[in-house]
C-alpha positions as a Python dict, from the first residue, in 0.01 Angstrom:
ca = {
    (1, 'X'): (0, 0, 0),
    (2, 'X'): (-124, -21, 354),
    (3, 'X'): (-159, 286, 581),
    (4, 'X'): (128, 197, 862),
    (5, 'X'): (334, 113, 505),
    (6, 'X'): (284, 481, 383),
    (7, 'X'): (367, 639, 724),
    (8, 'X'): (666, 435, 758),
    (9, 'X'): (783, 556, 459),
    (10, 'X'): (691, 881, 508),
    (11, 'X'): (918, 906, 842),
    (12, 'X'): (1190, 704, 682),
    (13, 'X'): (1214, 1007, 423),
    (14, 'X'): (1317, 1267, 708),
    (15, 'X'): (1605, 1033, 802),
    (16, 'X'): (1904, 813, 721),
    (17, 'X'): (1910, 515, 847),
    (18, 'X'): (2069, 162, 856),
    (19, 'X'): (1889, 88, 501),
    (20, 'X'): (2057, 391, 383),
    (21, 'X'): (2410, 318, 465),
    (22, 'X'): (2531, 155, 132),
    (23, 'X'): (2427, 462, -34),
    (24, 'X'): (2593, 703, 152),
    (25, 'X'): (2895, 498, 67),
    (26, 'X'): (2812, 392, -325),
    (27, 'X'): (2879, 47, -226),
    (28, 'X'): (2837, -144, -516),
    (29, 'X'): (2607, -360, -647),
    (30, 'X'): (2280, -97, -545),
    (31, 'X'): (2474, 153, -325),
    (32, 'X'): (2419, 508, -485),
    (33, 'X'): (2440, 856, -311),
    (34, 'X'): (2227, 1036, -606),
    (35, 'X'): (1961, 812, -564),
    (36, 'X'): (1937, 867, -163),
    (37, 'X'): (1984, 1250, -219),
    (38, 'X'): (1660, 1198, -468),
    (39, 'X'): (1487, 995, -183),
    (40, 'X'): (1513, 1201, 108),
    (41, 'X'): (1478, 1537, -82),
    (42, 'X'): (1151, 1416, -274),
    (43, 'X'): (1255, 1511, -550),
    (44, 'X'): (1164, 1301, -917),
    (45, 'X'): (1444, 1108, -1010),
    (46, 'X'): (1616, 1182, -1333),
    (47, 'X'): (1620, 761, -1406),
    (48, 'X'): (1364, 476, -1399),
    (49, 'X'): (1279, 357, -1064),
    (50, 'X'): (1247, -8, -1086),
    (51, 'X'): (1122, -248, -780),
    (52, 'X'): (1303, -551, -822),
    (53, 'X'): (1221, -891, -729),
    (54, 'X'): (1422, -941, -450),
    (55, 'X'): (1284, -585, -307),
    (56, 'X'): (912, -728, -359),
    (57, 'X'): (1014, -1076, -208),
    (58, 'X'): (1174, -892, 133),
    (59, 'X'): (856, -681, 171),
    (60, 'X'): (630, -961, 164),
    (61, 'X'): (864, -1200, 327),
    (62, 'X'): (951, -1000, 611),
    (63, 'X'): (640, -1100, 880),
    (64, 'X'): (698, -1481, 770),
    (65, 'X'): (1081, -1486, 864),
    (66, 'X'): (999, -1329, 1202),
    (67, 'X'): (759, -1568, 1290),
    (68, 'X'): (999, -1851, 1205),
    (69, 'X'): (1295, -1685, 1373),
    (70, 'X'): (1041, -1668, 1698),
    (71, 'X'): (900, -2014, 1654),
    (72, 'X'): (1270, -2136, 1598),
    (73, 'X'): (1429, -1964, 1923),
    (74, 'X'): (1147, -1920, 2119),
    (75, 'X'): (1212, -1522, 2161),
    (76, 'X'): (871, -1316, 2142),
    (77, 'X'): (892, -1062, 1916),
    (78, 'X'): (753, -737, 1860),
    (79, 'X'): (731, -432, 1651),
    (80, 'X'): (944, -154, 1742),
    (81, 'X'): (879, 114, 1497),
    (82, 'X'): (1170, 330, 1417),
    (83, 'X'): (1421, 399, 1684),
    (84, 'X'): (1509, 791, 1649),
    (85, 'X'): (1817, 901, 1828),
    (86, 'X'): (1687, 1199, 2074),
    (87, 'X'): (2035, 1417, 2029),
    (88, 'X'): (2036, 1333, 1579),
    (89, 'X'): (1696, 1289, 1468),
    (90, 'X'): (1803, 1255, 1119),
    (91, 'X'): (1972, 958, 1231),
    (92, 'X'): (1706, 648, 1237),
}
């Protein structure tokens, strides 16, 4: 795991954010609240966490969609980090 990887996920931790929503909600098939409470609390789950292939696919997918979705509309793009709102940091 790369550095910036590690410190993302270290400041994703002290928030909830849009990744987060379907397990607020338990939306069904991957949505679940105890698992987020485990998450963000640090705590060591109570079940097998599993990294599926779809999850390892996005991760290493993600830099060669942008690039296509810039070469195919022409936008630049460019990292943003997160985007913390000022009055709710936990919100992210």
């Amino acid at each position: 795991m790369t550095a910036d990887r590690a410190q993302f996920l270290q400041e994703r931790a002290d928030g909830v954010g849009g990744s987060d929503i379907h397990h607020i909600y338990n939306l069904t098939p991957y949505g679940c609240a105890r698992k987020l409470w485990y998450e963000k609390t640090k705590h060591v789950p109570d079940y097998p966490r599993k990294e599926t292939g779809p999850m390892r696919r996005g991760n290493a997918l993600e830099a060669v969609i942008a690039d296509e979705y810039a070469t195919l509309t022409g936008r630049k793009l460019q990292k943003a980090g997160q985007l913390i709102d000022p009055q709710h940091p936990e919100l992210r």
